[in-house]
DRENTI-945060 format. One record per residue (C-alpha): residue in one letter; z, x, y. Coordinates in Angstrom, 3 decimals, always signed. Layout:
BEGIN
   res          Z          X          Y
     A          Z          X          Y
...
# end
This chain:
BEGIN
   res          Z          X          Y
     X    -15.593     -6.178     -8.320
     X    -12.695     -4.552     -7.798
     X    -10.156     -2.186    -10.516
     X     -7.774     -0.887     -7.545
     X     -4.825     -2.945     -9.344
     X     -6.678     -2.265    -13.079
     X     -7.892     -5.993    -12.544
     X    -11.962     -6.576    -12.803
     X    -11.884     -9.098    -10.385
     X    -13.612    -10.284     -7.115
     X    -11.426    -10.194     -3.869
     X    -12.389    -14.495     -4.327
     X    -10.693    -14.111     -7.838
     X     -7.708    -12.192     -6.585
     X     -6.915    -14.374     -3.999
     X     -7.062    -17.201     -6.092
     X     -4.447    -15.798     -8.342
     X     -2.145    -14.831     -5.748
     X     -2.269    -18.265     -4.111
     X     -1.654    -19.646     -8.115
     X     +1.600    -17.232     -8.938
     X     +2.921    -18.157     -5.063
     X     +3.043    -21.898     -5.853
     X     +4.431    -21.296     -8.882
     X     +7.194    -19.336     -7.307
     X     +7.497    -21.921     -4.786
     X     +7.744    -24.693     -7.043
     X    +10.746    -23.066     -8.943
     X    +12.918    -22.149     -5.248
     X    +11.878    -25.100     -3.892
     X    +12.953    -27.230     -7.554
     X    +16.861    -25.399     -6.481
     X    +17.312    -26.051     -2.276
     X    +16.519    -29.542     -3.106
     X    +19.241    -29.748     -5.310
     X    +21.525    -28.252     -2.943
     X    +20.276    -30.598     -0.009
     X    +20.478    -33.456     -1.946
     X    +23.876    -33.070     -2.626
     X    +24.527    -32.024     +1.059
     X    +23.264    -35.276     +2.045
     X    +25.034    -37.251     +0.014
     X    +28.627    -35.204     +0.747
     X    +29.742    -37.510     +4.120
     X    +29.698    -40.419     +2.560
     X    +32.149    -39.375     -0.648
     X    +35.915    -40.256     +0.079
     X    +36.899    -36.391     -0.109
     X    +34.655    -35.848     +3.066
     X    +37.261    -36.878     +5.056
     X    +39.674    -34.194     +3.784
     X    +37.856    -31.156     +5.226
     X    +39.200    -29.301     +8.064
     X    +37.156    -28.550    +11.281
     X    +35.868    -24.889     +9.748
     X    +35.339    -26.564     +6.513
     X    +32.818    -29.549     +8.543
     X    +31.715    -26.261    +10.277
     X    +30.250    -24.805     +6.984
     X    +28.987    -27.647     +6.198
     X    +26.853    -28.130     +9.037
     X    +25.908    -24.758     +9.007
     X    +24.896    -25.224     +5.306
     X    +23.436    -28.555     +5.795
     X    +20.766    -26.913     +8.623
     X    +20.288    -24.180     +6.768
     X    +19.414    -26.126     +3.358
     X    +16.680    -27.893     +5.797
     X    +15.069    -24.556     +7.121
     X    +14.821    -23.569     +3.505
     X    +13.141    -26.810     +2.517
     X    +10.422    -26.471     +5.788
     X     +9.908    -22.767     +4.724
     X     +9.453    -23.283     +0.654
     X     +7.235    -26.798     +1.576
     X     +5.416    -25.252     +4.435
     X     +2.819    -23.298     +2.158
     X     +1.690    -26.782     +0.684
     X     +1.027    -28.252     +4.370
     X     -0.717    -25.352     +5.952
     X     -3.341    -25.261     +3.003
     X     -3.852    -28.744     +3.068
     X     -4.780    -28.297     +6.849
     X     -7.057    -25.284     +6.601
     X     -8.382    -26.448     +3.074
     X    -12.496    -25.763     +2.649
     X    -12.210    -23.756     +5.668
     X    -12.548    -20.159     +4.074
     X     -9.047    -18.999     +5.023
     X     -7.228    -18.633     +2.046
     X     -6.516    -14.978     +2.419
     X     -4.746    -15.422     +5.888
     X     -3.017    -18.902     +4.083
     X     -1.662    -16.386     +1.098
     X     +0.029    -14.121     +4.169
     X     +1.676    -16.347     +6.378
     X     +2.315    -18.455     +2.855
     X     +4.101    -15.102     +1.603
     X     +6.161    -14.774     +4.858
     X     +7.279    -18.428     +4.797
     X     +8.190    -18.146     +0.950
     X    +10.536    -14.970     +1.881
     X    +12.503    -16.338     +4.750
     X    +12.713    -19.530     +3.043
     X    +14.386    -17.338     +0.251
     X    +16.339    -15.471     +3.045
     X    +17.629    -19.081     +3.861
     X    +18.468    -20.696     +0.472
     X    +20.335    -17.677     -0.530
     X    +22.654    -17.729     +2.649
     X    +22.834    -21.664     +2.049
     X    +24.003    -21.435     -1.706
     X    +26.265    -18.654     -0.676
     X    +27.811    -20.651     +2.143
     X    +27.757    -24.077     -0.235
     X    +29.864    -21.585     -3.085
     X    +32.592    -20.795     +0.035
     X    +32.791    -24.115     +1.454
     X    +33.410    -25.670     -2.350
     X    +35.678    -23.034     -2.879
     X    +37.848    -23.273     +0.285
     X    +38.203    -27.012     -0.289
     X    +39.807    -26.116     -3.910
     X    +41.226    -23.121     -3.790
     X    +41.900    -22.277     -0.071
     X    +40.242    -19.665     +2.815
     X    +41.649    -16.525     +0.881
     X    +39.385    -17.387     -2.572
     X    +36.549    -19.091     -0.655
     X    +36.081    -15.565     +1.424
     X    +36.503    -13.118     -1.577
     X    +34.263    -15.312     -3.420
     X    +31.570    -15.804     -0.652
     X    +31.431    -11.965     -0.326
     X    +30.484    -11.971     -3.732
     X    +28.327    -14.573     -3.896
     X    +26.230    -13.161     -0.416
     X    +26.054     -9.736     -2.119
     X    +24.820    -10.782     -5.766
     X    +22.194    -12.636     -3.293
     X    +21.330     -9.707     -1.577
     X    +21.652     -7.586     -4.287
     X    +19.192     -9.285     -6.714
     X    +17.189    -10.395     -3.992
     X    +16.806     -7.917     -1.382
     X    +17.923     -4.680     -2.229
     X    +16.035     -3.710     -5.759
     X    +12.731     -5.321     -4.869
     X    +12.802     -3.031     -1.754
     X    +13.741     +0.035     -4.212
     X    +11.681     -0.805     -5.814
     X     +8.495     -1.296     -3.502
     X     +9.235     +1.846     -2.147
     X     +9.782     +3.868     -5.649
     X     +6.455     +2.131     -6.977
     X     +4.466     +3.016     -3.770
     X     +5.763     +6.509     -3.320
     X     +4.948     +7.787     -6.689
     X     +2.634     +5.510     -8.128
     X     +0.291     +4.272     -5.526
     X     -0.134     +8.277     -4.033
     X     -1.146     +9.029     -7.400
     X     -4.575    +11.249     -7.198
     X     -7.031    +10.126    -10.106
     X     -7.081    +12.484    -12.736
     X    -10.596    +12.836    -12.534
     X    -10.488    +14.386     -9.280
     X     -7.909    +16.756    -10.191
     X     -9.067    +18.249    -13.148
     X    -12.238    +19.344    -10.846
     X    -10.502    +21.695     -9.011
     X     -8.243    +24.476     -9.937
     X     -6.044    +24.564     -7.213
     X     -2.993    +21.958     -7.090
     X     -2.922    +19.154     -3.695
     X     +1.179    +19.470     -3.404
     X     +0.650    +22.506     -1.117
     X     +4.006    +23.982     +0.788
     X     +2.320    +26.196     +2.957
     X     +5.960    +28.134     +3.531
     X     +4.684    +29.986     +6.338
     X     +3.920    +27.104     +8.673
     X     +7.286    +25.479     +7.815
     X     +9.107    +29.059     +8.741
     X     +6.845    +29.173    +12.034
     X     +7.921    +25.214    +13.065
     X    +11.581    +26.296    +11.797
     X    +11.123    +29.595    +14.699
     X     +9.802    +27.475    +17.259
     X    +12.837    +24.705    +16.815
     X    +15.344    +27.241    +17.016
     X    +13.655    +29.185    +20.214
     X    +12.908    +25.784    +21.897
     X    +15.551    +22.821    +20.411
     X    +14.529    +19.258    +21.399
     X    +14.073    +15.687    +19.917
     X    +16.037    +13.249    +19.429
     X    +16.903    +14.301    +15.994
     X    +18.321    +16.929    +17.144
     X    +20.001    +15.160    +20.054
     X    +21.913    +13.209    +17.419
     X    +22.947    +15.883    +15.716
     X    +23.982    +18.303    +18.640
     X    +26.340    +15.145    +20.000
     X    +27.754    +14.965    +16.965
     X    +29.004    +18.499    +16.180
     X    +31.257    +17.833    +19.296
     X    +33.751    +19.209    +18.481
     X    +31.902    +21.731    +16.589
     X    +31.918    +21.401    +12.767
     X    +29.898    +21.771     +9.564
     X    +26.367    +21.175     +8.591
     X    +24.526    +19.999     +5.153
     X    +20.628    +20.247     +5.185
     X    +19.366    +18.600     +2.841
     X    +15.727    +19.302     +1.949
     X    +15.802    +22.498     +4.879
     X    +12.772    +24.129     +4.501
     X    +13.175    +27.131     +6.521
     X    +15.629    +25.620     +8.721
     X    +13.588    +23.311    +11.392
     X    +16.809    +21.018    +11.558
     X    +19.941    +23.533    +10.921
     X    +18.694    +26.305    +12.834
     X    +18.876    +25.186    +16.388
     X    +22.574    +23.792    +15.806
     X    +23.498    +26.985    +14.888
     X    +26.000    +27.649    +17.754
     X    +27.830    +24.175    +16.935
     X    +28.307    +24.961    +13.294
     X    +31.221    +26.354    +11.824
     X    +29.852    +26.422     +8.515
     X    +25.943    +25.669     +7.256
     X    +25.302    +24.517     +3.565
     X    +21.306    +24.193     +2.411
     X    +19.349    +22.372     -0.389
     X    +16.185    +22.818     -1.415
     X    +14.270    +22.307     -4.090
     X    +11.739    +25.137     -2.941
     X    +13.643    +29.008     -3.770
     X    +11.248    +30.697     -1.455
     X    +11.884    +28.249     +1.368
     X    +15.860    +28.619     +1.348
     X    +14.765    +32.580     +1.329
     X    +13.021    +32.056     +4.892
     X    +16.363    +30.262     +5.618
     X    +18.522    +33.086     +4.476
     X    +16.285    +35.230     +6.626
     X    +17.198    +33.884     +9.557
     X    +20.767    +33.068     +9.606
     X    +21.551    +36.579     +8.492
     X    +19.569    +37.454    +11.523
     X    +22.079    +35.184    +13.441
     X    +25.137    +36.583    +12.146
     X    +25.547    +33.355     +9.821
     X    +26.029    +33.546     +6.071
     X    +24.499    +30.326     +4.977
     X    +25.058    +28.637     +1.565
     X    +22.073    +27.933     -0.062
     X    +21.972    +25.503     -3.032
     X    +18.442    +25.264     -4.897
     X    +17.486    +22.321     -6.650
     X    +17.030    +18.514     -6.095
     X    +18.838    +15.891     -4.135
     X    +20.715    +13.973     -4.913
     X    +20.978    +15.521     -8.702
     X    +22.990    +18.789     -6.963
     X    +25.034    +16.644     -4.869
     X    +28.110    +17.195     -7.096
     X    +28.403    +20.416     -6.522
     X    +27.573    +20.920     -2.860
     X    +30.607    +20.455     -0.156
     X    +30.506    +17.589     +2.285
     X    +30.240    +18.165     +6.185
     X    +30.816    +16.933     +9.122
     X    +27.140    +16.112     +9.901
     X    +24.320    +15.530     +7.479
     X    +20.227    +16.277     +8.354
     X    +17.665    +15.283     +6.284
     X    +14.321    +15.709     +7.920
     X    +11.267    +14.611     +6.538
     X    +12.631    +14.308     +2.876
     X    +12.620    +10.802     +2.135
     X     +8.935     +9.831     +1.357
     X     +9.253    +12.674     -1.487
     X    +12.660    +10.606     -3.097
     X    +12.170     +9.118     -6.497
     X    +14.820     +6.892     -6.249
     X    +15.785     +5.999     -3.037
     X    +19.350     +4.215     -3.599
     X    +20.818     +7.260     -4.679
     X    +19.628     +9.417     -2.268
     X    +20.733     +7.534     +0.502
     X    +24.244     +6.935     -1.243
     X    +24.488    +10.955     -1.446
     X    +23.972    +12.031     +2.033
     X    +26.135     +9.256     +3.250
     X    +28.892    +10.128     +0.631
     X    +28.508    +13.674     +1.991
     X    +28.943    +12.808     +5.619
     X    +32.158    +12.699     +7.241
     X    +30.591    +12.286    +10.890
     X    +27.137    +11.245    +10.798
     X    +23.980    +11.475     +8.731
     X    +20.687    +12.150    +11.129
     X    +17.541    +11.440     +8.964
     X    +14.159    +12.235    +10.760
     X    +10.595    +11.065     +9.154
     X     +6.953    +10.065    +10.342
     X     +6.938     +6.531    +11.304
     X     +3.950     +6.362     +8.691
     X     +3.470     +8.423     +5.463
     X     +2.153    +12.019     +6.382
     X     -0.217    +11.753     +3.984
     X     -1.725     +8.771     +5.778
     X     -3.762    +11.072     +8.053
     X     -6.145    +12.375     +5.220
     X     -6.500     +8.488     +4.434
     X    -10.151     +8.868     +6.352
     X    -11.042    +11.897     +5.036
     X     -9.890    +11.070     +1.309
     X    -12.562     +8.382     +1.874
     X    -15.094    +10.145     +3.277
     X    -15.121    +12.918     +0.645
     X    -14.390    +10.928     -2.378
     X    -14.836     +7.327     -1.899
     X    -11.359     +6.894     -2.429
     X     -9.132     +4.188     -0.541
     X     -5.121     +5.280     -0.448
     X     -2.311     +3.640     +0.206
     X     -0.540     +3.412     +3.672
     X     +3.091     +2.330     +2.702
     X     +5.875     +3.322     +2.420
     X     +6.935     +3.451     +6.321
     X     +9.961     +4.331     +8.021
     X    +10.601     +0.598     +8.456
     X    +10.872     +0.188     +4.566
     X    +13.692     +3.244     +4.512
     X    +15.465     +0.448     +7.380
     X    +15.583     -2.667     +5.411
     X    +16.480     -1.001     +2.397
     X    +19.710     +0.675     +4.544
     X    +20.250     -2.740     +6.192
     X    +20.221     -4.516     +2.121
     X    +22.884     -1.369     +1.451
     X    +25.348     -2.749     +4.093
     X    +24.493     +0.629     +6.655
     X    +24.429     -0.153     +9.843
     X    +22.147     +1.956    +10.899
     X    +20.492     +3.114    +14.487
     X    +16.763     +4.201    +14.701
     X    +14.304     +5.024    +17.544
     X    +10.525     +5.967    +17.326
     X     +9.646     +9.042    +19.402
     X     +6.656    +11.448    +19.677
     X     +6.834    +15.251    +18.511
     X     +4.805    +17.014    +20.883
     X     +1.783    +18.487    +18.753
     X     +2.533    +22.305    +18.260
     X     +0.027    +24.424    +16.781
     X     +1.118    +25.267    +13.248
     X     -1.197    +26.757    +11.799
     X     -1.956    +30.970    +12.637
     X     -5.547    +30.417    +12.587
     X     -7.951    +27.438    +12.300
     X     -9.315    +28.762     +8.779
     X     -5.765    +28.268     +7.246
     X     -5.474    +24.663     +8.284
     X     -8.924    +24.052     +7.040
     X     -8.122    +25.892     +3.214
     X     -4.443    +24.009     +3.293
     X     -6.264    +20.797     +3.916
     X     -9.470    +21.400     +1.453
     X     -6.503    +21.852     -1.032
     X     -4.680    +18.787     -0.649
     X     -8.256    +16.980     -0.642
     X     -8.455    +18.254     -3.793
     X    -11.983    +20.054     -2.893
     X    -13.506    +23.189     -4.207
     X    -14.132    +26.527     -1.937
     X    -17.662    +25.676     -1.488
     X    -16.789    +22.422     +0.353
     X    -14.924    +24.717     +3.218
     X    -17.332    +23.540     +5.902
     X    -17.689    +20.507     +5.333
     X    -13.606    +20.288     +5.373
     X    -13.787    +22.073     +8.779
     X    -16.399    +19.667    +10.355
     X    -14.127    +16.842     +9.090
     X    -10.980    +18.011    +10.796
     X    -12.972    +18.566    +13.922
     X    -14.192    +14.948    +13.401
     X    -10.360    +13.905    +13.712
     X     -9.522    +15.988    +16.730
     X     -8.283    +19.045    +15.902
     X     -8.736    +21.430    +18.232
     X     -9.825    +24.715    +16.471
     X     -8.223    +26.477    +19.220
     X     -4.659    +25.381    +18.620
     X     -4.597    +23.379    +14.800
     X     -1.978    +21.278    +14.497
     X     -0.825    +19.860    +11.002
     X     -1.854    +16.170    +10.846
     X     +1.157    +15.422     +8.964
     X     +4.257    +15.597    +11.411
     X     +3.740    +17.046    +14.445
     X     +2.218    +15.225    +17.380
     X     +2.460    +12.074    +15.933
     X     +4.995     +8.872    +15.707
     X     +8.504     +9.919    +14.199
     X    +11.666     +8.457    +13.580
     X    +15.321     +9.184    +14.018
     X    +17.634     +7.555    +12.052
     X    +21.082     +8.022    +12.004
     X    +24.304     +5.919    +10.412
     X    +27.989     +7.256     +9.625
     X    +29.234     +9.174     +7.003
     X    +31.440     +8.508     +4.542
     X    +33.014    +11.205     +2.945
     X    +36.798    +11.457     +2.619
     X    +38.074    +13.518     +5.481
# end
C-alpha cells in the first residue's frame, strides 16, 4: 500500500484511478473540439462561405487542421489502450495518455481562439477580430497554462519538500541551515575569480556601466564581481547577517551598498529599480512564483539574469534522505518549470545549462558533514554514519564541496526588464 498522496491504495489501484479521472477529462474536451469541427466542416458549403477573403479562408484552414490534431490527440488515449489492453502497460498508457490529453488541449485552445477571430473578422472586421483574438488566446493561456504551472510549482515547492513532523520533532536542531560562512567564502572566491555565464550576462549588460539590484544576495556571489561596472548596488535579503557579510565587503571596496532586509517581492515597493537585475539561486525558495517574477522584471530597466540548479538543490540528499529514514522526496520543481511558466507570462526569455566547476566550500570536511547531518534532520550521535554517507556520494574529504550548487548542472536565465526608464 501506499499513503505518499494520503491515499491507502496499491500502485494497481492508483493507476486505475488516474486512467478513470483522464477519460473523464477527455470525454468533456473531446465533447467541445467536436463541436467546433463539426461546424468547421459544415462552414464551405453555407452560402456566406463564399464571402470570406483569402486571410479569412486562411484561418479557416488553419482552424480546420488544427480542430483535427485536437480530435487525434483527445481520441488517441482510447486507441492506444485498446491496442496494449491485457498487456500490463497501463502505467506507460496513463503517460503518453497524459501527454496526448495536454497538447490536444494546447490545440483546441489555439483552434477556439482562432474560430472566435475568424467569426469575428467576418462581422466586425480585422481591427475587432485581432483585439478580440488577443483576448481570447490569453484567457486560454491564462486559465489553462499559466495557474496550473503556478501552481505545480507553489504546491511542489512548499508542500511536497515538506519534512514529516515526526522526524523533526526528534531532533533539536532546525534542517533550513544558512551556513553564512560558506556563502561569504563562495561570495570571496566569485569576486577574486569572476566567471559563468551568469555573470557573463550580467557583465555585457552593464555596458555602459549602470546600476545593480540583488535580489536574494547572500554575501554577494552575484553583485560582487560586477563591482567595477556598477554605478550604484542595491541588496535584498531576507537573511540580516548575510547583507552584513555584504556590507563587509563593499565597504572594503570603497562601495556604499544599499541593503534592504526582508522578502521579495513583499519589499519591492520600496527598493529602486536598476539597470540590471540578479537573482541567483532564489527561485526554488519563492512562495508564489507570479509575483516574483513580475517584480524583478518590473525592476529591470536592462535585463534580469536569474541563475539556479537545473534540478532542486535539495535533490542531492534525495539518496541519503532514503537511506537514513526510509523516506522518498520529491525531485520537481526544475529550472524547466521556472521556463514554461515565463513562456505562459508572455517573457521571452533566453536560458543555457552550464556546469559550475565544484569549489570546495566547506573549511573543513567535519563542517560539511554537521551542515549536512542537520538538514537530514539527524542527531549528533549519527555524525559518522553522515560522514560515511557523503563519502558514499563522492565527496572528497580533502576538498568538500556543497552538493547543492556547485559542481553540478546550472542554469542562466535571462529576459528584459521592464521598468520605466
Amino acid at each position: 500500500m501506499s499513503m505518499a498522496d494520503g491515499r491507502n491504495e496499491t500502485p494497481e489501484q492508483r493507476d486505475d484511478r488516474n486512467l478513470m479521472e483522464l477519460l473523464q477529462e477527455l470525454r468533456v474536451a473531446g465533447l467541445g473540439v467536436q463541436v467546433l469541427f463539426g461546424f468547421l466542416l459544415s462552414l464551405p458549403f453555407t452560402h456566406g462561405f463564399a464571402k470570406l477573403s483569402h486571410a479569412q479562408r486562411t484561418l479557416f484552414i488553419a482552424d480546420l487542421l488544427l480542430a483535427a490534431i485536437a480530435t487525434v490527440l483527445l481520441v488517441g488515449p482510447v486507441g492506444y489502450h485498446r491496442i496494449v489492453f491485457r498487456r500490463h502497460l497501463k502505467e506507460p498508457l496513463i503517460r503518453i495518455a497524459n501527454r496526448m490529453a495536454i497538447a490536444g488541449l494546447a490545440a483546441v485552445g489555439l483552434a477556439m481562439t482562432i474560430a472566435v477571430t475568424l467569426v469575428t473578422s467576418f462581422v466586425e472586421g480585422d481591427t475587432s477580430a485581432v483585439i478580440i483574438g488577443l483576448f481570447i488566446g490569453a484567457l486560454f493561456a491564462a486559465l489553462w497554462l499559466v495557474l496550473p504551472l503556478i501552481r505545480r510549482m507553489r504546491s511542489e515547492d512548499l508542500a511536497s519538500w515538506t519534512i514529516p513532523p515526526r522526524i523533526l520533532a526528534a531532533v533539536p536542531d532546525s534542517p533550513w541551515v544558512l551556513p553564512g560562512q560558506v556563502f561569504a567564502r563562495r561570495a570571496d572566491k566569485q569576486s577574486a575569480d569572476p566567471g559563468g555565464l551568469s555573470f557573463e550576462r550580467a557583465w555585457a549588460a552593464l555596458d555602459p556601466p549602470g546600476s545593480v539590484l540583488d535580489v536574494g544576495s547572500g554575501p554577494g556571489a552575484a553583485c560582487l564581481p560586477l563591482l567595477p561596472r556598477t554605478t550604484a548596488l542595491t541588496a535584498v535579503d531576507a537573511d540580516e547577517q548575510m547583507l552584513a557579510l555584504l556590507a563587509e565587503r563593499t565597504s572594503a571596496r570603497g562601495v556604499q551598498a544599499r541593503c534592504v532586509a526582508g522578502r521579495w517581492p513583499q519589499v519591492a515597493p520600496a527598493v529602486p529599480a536598476a539597470d540590471v537585475v540578479t537573482c541567483h539561486h532564489v527561485l526554488y525558495n519563492a512562495a508564489d512564483i507570479e509575483p516574483f517574477l513580475c517584480a524583478l522584471t518590473a525592476h529591470a530597466g536592462r535585463q534580469v539574469v536569474v541563475e539556479m540548479t537545473a534540478l532542486h538543490p535539495l535533490t542531492s540528499l534525495n539518496e541519503m534522505w532514503l537511506r537514513f529514514h526510509g523516506l522518498r522526496r520529491p525531485d520537481r520543481p526544475t529550472a524547466h518549470d521556472v521556463l514554461a511558466i515565463l513562456g505562459a507570462m508572455g517573457v521571452q526569455a533566453g536560458h543555457e545549462t552550464w556546469r559550475r566547476p565544484g569549489r570546495a566550500d566547506y573549511a573543513s570536511f567535519a563542517e560539511l558533514t554537521d551542515v549536512t547531518r542537520r538538514r537530514l534532520c539527524l542527531p549528533q550521535q549519527r555524525t559518522r554514519e553522515v560522514a560515511e554517507a557523503l563519502v558514499d556520494a563522492g565527496v572528497d574529504p580533502e576538498h568538500p564541496q556543497d552538493l547543492g550548487s556547485w559542481g553540478r548542472d546550472v542554469m542562466t536565465i535571462w529576459w528584459a526588464g521592464r521598468a520605466e526608464k
